[in-house]
VMD Tcl script that builds the backbone (N, CA, C; Angstrom):
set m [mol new atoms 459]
animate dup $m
set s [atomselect $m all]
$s set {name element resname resid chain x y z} {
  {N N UNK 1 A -166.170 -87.981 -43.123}
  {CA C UNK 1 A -166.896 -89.028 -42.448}
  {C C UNK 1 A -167.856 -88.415 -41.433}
  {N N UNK 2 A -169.163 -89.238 -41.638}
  {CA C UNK 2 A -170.268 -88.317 -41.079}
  {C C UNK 2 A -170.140 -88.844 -38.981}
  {N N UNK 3 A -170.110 -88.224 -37.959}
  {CA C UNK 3 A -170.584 -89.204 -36.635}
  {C C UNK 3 A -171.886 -89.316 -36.408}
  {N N UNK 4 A -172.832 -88.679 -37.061}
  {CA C UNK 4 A -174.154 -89.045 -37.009}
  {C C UNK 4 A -174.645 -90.420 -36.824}
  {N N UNK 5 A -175.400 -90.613 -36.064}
  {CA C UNK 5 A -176.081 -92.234 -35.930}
  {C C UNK 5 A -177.057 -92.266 -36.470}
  {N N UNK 6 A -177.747 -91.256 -36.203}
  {CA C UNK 6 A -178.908 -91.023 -37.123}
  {C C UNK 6 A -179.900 -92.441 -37.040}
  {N N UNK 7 A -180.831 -92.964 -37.930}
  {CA C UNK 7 A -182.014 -93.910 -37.522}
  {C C UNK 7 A -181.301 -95.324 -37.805}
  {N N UNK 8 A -180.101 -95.599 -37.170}
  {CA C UNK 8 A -179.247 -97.188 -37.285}
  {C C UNK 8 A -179.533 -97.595 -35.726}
  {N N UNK 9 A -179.184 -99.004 -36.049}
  {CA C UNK 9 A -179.677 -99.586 -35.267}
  {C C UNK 9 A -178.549 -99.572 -33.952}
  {N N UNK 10 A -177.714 -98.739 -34.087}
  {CA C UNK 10 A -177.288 -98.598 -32.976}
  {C C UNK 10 A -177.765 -97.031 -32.278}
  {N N UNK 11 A -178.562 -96.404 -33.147}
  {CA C UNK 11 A -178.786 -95.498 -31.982}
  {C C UNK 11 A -180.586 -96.190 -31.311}
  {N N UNK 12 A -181.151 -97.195 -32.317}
  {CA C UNK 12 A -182.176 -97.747 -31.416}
  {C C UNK 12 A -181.861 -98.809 -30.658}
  {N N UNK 13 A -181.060 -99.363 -30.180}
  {CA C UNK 13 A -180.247 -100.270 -29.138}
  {C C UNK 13 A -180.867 -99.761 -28.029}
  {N N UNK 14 A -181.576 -101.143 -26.975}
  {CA C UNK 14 A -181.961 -101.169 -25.996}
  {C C UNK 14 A -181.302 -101.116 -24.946}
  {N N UNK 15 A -180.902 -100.204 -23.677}
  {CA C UNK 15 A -179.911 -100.626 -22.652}
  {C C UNK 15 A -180.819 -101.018 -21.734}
  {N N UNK 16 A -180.508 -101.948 -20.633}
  {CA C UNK 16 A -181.603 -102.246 -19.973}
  {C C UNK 16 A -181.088 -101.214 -18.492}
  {N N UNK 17 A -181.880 -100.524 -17.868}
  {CA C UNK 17 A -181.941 -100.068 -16.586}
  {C C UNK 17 A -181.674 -100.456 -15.491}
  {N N UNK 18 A -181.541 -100.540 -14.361}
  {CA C UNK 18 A -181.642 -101.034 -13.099}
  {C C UNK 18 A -182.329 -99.744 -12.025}
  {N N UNK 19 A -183.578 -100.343 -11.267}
  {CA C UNK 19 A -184.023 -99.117 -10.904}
  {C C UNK 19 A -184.021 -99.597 -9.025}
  {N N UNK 20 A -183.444 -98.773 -7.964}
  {CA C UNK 20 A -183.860 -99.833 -6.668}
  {C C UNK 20 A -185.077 -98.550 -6.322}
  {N N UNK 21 A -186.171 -98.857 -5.625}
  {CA C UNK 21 A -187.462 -98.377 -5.585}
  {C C UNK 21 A -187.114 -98.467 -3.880}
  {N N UNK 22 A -186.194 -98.930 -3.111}
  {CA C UNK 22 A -186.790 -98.404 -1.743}
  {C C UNK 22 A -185.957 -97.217 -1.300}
  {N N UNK 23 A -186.853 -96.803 -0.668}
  {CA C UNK 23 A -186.939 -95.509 -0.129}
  {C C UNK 23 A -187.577 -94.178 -0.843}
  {N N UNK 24 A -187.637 -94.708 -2.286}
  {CA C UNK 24 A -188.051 -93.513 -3.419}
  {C C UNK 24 A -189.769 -93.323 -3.311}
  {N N UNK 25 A -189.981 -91.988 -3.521}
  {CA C UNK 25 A -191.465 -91.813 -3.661}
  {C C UNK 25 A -191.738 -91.999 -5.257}
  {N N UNK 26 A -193.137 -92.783 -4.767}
  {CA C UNK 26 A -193.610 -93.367 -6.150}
  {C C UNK 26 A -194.076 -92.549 -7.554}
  {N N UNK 27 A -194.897 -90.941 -7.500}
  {CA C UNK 27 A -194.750 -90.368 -8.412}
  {C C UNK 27 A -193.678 -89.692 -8.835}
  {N N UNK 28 A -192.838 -89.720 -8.294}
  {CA C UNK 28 A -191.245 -89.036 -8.832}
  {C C UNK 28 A -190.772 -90.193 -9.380}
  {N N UNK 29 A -190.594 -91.349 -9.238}
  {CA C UNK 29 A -189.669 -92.203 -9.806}
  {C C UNK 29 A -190.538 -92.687 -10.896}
  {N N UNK 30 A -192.080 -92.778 -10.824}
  {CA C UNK 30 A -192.698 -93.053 -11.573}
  {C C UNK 30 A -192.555 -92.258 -13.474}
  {N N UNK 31 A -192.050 -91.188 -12.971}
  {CA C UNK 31 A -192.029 -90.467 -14.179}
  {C C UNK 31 A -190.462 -90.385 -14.913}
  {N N UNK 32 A -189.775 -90.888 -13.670}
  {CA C UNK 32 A -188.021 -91.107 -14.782}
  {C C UNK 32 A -188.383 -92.568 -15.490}
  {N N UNK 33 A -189.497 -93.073 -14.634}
  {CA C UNK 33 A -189.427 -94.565 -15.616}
  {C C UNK 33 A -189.926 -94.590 -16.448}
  {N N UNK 34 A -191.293 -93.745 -16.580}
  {CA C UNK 34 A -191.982 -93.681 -18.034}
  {C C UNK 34 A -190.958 -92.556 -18.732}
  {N N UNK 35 A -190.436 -92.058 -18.817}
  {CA C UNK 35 A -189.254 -90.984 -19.661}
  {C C UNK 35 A -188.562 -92.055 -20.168}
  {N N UNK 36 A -188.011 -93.499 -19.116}
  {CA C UNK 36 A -186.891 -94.328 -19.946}
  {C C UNK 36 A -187.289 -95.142 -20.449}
  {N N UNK 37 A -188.752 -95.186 -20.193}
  {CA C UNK 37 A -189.622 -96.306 -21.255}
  {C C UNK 37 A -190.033 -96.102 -22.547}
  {N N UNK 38 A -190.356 -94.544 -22.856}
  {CA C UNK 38 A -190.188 -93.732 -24.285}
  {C C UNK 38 A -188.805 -93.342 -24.418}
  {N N UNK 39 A -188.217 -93.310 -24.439}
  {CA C UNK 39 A -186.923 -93.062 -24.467}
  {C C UNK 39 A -186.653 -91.864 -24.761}
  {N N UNK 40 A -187.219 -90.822 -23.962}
  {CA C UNK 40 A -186.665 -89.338 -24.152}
  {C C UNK 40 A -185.410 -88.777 -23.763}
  {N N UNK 41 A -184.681 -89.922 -23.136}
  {CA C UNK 41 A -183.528 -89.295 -22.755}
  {C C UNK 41 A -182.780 -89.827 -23.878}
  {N N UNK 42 A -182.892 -89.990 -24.944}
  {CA C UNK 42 A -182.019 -90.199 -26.176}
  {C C UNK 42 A -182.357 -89.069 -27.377}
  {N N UNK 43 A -180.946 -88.631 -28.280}
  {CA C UNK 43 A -181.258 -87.770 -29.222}
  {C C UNK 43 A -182.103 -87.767 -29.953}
  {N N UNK 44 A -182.648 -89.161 -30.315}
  {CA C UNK 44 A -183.239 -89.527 -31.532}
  {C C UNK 44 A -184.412 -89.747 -31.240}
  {N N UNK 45 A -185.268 -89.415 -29.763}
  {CA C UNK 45 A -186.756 -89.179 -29.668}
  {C C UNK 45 A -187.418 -88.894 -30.580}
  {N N UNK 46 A -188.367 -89.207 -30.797}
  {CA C UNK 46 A -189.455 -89.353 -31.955}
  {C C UNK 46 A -190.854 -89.783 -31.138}
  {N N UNK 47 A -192.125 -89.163 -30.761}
  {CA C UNK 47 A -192.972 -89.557 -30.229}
  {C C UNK 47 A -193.472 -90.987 -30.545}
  {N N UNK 48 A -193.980 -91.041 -32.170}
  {CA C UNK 48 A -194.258 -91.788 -32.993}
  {C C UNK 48 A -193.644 -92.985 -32.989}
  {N N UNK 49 A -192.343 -93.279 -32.413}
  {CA C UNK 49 A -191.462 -94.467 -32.528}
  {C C UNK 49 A -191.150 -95.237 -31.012}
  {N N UNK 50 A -190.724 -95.670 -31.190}
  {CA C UNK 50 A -190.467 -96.769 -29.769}
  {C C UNK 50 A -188.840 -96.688 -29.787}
  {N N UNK 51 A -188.840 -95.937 -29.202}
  {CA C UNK 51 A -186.978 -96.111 -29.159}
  {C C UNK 51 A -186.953 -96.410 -27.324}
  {N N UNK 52 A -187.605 -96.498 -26.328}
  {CA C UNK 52 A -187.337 -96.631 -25.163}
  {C C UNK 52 A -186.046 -97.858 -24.560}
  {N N UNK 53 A -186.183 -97.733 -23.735}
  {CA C UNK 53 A -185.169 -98.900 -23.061}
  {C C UNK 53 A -185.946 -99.689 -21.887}
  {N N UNK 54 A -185.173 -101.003 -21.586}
  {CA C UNK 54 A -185.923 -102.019 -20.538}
  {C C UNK 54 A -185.598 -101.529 -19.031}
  {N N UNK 55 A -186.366 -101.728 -18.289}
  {CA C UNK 55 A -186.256 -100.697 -17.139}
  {C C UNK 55 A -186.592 -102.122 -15.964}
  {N N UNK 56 A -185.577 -102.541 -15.391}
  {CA C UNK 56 A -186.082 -103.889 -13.956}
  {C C UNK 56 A -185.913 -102.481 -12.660}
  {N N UNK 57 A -187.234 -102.951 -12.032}
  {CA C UNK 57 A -187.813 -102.467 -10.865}
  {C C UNK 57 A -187.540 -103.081 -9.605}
  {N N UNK 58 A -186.571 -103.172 -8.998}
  {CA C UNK 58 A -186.042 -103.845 -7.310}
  {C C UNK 58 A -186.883 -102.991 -6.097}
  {N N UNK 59 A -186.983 -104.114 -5.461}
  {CA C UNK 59 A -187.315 -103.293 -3.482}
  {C C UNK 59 A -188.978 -102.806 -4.139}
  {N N UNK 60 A -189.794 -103.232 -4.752}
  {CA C UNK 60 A -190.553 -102.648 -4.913}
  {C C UNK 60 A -191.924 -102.609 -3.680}
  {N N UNK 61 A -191.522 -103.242 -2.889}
  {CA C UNK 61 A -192.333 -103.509 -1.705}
  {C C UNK 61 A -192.039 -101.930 -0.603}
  {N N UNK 62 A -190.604 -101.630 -1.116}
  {CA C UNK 62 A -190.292 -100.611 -0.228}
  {C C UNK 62 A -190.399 -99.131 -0.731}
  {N N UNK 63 A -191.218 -98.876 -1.461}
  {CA C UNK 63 A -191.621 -97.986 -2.017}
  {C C UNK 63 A -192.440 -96.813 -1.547}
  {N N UNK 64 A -191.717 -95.791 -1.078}
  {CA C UNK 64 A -192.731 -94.849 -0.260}
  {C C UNK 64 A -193.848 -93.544 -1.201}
  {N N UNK 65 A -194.281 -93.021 -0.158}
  {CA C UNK 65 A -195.442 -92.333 -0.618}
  {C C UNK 65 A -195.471 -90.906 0.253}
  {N N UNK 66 A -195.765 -90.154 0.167}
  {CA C UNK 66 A -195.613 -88.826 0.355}
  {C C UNK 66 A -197.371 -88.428 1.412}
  {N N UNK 67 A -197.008 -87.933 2.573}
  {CA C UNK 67 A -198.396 -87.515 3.258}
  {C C UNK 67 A -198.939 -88.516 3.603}
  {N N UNK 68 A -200.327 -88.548 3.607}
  {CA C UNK 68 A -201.552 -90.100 4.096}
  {C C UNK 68 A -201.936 -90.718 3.634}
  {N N UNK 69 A -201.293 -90.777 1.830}
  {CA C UNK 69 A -202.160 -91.825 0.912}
  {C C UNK 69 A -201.599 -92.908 1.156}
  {N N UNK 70 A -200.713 -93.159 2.265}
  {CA C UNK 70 A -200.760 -94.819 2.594}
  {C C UNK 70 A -201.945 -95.302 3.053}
  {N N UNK 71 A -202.775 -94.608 3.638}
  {CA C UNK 71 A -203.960 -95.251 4.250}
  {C C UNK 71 A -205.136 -94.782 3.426}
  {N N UNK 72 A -204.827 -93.565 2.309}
  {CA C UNK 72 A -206.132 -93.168 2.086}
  {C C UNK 72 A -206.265 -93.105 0.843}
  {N N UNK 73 A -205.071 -92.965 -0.195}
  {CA C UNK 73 A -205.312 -93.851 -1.828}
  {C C UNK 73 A -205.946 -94.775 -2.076}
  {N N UNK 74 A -206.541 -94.773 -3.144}
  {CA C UNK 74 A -207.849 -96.191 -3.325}
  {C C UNK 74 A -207.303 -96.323 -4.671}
  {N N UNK 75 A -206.967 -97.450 -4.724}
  {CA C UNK 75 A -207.056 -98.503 -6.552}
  {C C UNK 75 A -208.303 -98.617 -6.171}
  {N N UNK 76 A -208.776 -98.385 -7.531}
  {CA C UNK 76 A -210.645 -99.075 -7.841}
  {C C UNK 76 A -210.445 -100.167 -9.351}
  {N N UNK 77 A -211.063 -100.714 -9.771}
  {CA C UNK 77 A -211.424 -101.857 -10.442}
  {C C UNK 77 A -212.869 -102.265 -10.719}
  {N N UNK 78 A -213.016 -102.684 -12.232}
  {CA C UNK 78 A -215.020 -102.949 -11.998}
  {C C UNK 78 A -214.554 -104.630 -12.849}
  {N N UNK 79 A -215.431 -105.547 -11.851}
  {CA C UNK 79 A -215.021 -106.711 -12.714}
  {C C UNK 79 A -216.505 -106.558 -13.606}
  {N N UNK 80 A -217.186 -106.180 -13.740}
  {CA C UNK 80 A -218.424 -105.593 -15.130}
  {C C UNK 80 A -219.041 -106.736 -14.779}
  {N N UNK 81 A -219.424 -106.783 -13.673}
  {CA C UNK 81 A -220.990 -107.127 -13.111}
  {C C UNK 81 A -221.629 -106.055 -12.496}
  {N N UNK 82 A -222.996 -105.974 -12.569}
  {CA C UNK 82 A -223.874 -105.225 -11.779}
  {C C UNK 82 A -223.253 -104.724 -10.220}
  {N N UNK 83 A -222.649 -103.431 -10.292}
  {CA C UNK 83 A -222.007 -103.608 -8.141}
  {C C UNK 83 A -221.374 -104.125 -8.343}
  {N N UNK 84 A -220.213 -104.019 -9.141}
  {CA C UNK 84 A -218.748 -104.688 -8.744}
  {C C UNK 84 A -217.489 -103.724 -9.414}
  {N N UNK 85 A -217.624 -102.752 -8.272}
  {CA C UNK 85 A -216.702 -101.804 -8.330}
  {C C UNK 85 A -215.992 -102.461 -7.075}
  {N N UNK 86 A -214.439 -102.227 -7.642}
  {CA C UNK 86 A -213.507 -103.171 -6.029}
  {C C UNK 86 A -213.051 -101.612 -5.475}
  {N N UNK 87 A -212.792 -101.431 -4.260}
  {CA C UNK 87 A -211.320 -100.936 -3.841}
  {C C UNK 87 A -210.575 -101.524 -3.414}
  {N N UNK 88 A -209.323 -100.817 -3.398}
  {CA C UNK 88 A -208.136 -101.425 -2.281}
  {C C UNK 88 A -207.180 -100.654 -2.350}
  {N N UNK 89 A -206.923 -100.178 -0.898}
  {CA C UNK 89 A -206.106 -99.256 -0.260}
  {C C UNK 89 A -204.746 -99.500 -0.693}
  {N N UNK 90 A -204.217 -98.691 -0.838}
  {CA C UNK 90 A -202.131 -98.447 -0.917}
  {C C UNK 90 A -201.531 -99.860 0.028}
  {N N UNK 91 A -202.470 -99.310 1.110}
  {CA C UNK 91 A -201.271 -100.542 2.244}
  {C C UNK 91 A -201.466 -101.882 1.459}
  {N N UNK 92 A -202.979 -102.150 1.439}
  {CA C UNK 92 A -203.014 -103.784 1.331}
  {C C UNK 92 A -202.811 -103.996 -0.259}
  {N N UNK 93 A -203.255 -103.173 -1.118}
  {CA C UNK 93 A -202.225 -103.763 -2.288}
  {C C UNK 93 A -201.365 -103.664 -2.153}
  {N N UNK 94 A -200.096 -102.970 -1.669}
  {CA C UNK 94 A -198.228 -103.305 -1.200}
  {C C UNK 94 A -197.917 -104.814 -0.799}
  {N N UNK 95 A -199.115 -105.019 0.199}
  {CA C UNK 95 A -199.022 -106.337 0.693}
  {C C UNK 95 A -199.100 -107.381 -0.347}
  {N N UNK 96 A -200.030 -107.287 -1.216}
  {CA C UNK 96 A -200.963 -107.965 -2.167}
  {C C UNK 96 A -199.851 -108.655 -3.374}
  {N N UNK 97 A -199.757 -107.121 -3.588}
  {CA C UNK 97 A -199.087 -107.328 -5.101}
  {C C UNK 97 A -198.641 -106.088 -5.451}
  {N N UNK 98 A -197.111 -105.914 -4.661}
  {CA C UNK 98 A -196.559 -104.604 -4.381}
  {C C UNK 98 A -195.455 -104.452 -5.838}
  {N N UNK 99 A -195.628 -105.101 -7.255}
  {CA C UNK 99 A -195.531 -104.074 -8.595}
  {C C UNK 99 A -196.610 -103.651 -9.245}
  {N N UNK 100 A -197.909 -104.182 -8.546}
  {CA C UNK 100 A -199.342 -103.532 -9.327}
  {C C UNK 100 A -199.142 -102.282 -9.245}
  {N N UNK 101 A -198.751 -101.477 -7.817}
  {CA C UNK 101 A -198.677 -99.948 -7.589}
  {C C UNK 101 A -197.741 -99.155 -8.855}
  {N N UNK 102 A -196.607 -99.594 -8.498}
  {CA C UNK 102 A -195.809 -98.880 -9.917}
  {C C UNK 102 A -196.224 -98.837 -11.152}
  {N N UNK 103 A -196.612 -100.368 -11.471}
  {CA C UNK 103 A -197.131 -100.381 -13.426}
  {C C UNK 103 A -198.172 -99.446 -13.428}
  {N N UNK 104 A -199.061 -99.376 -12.450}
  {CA C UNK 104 A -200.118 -98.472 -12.598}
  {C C UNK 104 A -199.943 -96.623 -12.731}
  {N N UNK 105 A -198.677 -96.524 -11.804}
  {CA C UNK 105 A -198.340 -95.456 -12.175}
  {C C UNK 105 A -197.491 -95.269 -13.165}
  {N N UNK 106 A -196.410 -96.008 -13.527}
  {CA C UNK 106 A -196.449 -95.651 -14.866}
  {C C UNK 106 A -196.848 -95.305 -16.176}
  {N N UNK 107 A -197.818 -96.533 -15.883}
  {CA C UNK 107 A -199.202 -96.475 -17.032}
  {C C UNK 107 A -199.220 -95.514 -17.087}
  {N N UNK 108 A -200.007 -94.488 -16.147}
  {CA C UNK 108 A -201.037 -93.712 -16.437}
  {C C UNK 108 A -199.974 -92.267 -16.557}
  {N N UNK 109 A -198.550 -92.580 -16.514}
  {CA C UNK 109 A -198.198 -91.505 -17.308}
  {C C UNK 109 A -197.422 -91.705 -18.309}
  {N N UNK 110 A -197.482 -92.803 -18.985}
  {CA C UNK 110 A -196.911 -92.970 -20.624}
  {C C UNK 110 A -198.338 -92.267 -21.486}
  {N N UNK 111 A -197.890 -92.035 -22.998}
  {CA C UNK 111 A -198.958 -91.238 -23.563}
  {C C UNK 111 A -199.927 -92.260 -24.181}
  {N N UNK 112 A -201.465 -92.029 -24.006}
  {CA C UNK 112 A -202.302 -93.328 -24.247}
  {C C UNK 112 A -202.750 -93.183 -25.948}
  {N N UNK 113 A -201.687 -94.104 -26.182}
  {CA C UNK 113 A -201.883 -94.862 -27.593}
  {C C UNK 113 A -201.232 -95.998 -27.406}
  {N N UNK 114 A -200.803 -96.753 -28.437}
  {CA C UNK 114 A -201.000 -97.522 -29.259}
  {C C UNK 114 A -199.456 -98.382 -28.827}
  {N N UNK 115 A -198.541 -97.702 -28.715}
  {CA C UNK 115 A -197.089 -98.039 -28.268}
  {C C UNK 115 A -197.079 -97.976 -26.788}
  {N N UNK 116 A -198.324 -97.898 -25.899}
  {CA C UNK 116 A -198.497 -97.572 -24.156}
  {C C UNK 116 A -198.329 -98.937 -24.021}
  {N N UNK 117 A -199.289 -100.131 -24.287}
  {CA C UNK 117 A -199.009 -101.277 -24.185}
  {C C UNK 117 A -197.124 -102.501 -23.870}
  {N N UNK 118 A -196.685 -101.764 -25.452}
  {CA C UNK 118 A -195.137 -102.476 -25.632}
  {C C UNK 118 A -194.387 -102.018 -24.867}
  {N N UNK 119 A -194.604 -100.873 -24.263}
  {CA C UNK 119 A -193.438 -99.661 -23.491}
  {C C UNK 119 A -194.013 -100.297 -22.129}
  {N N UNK 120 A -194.886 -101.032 -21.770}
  {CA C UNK 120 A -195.292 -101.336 -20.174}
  {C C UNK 120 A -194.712 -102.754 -20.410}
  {N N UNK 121 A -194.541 -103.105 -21.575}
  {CA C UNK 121 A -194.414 -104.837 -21.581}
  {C C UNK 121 A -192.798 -104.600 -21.272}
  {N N UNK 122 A -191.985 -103.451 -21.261}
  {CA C UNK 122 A -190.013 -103.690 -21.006}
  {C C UNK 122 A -190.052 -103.339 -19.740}
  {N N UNK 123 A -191.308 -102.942 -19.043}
  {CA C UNK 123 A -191.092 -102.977 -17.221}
  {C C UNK 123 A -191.267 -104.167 -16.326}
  {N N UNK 124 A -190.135 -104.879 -15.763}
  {CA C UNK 124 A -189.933 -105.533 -15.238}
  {C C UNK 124 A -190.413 -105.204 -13.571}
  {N N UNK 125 A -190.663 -105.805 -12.944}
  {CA C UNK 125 A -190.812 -105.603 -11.327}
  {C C UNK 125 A -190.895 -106.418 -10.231}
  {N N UNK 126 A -189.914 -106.208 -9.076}
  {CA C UNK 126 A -189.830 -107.251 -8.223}
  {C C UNK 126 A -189.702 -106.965 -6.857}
  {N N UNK 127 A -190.729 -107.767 -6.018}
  {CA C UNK 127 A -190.912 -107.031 -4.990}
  {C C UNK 127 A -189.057 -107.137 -3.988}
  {N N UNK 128 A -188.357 -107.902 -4.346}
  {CA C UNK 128 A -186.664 -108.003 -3.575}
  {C C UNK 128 A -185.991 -107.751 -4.128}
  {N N UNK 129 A -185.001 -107.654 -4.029}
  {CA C UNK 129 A -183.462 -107.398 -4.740}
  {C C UNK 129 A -183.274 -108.277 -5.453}
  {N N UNK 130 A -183.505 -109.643 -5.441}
  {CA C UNK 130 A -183.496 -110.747 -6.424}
  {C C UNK 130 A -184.664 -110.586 -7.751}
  {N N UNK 131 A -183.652 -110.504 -8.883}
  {CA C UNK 131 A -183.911 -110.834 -10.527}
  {C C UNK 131 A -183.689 -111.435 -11.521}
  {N N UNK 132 A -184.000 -112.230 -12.915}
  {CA C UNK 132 A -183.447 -112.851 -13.141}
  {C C UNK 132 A -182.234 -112.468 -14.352}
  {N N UNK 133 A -182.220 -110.818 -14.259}
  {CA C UNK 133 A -182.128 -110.374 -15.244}
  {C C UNK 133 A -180.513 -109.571 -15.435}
  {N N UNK 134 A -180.046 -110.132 -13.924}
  {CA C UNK 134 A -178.841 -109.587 -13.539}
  {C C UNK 134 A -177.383 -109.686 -14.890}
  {N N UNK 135 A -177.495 -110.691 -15.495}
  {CA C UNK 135 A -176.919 -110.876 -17.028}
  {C C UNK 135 A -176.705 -109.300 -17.700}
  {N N UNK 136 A -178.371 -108.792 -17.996}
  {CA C UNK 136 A -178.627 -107.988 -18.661}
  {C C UNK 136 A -178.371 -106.604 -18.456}
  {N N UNK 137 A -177.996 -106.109 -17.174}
  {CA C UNK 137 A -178.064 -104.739 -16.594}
  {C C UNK 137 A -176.741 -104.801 -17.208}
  {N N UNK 138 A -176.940 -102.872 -18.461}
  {CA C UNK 138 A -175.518 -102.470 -18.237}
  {C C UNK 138 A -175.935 -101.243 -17.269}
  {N N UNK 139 A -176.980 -100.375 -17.181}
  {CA C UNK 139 A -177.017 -98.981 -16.421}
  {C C UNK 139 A -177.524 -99.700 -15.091}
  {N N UNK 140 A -176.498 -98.739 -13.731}
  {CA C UNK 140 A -177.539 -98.847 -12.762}
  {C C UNK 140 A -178.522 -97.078 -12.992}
  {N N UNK 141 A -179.340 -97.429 -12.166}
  {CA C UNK 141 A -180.292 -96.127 -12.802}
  {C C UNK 141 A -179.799 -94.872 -11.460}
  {N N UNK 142 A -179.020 -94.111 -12.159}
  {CA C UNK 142 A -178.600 -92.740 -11.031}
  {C C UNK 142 A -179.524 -92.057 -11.014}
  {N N UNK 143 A -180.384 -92.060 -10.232}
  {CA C UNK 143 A -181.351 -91.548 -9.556}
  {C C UNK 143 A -181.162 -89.655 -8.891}
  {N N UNK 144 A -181.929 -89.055 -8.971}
  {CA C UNK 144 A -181.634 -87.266 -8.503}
  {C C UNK 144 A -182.277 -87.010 -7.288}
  {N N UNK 145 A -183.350 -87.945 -7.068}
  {CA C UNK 145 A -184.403 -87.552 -6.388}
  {C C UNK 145 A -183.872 -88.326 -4.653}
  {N N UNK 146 A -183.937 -87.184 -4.004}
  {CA C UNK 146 A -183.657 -87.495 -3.078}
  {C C UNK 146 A -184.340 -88.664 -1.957}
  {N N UNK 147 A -183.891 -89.633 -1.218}
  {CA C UNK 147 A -184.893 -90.534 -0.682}
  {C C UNK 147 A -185.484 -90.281 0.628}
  {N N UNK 148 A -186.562 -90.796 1.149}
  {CA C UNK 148 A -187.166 -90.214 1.831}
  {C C UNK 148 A -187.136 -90.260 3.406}
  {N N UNK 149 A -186.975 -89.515 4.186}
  {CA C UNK 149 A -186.205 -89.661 5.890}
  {C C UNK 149 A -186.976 -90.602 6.550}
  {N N UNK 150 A -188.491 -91.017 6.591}
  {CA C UNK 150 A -189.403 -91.505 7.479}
  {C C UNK 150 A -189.145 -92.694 7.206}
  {N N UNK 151 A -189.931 -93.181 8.333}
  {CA C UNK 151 A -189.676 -94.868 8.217}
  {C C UNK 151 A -190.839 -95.469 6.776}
  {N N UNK 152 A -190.536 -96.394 6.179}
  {CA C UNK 152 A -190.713 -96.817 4.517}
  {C C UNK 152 A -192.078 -98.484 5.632}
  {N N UNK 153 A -191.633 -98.873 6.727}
  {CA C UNK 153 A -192.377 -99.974 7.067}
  {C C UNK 153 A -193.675 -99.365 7.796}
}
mol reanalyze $m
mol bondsrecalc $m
mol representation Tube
mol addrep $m
């Protein structure tokens, strides 16, 4: 009898994540989430395939940043009129719409094709501890990365 799982549908079984985002700096955590959104931490990685898992994002308001790009990171945006390039600083998008920061960094480190889209659509994000998704969590997400001493407000 073989234990291989090999391409059944239990080794592509989704677990859903639980991730808490305060105190964590955003390109470090940014990259265990795109890892659990392709699902490289499973045997059966395959670039080509979608084997990832659902990943809910908590405290995302409390999300720190490393050095002065609280004040000096720029999101840009063109709404494709003539002169309509936007910015907006770290602080006031936190304020704004504090899971734009994460999806964006995730985005931009999942690999850009074709499966970047579906793998951003299992990231969940919320700026409190309240989700609706509490049913669904079997992993909380054990985190390595140490959190950060300074004040996060």
């Amino acid at each position: 009898m073989s234990t291989a799982i090999g391409n059944t549908a239990l080794a592509y079984a989704r677990v859903w994540h639980l991730v808490d985002a305060r105190g964590q700096v955003l390109g470090r955590l940014g990259t265990q989430i795109a890892q659990t959104l392709m699902g490289k931490h499973k045997p059966i990685y395959d670039p080509s395939s979608d084997c990832g898992d659902y990943v809910v994002v908590i405290n995302a308001k409390h999300i720190a940043v490393t050095g002065r790009k609280r004040e000096q990171k720029l999101y840009r945006h063109h709404t494709r009129f003539p002169g309509g390039l936007k910015e907006i600083t770290f602080d006031r998008l936190q304020e704004k719409d504090a899971g734009k920061i994460i999806e964006k960094a995730v985005s931009g480190m999942l690999p850009k094709n074709r499966l970047r889209s579906v793998r951003i659509e299992r990231l969940m994000i919320f700026p409190e501890a309240e989700h609706p998704y509490v049913e669904n969590i079997i992993k909380r997400y054990d985190t390595k990365i140490p959190l950060v001493t300074q004040s996060i407000e």
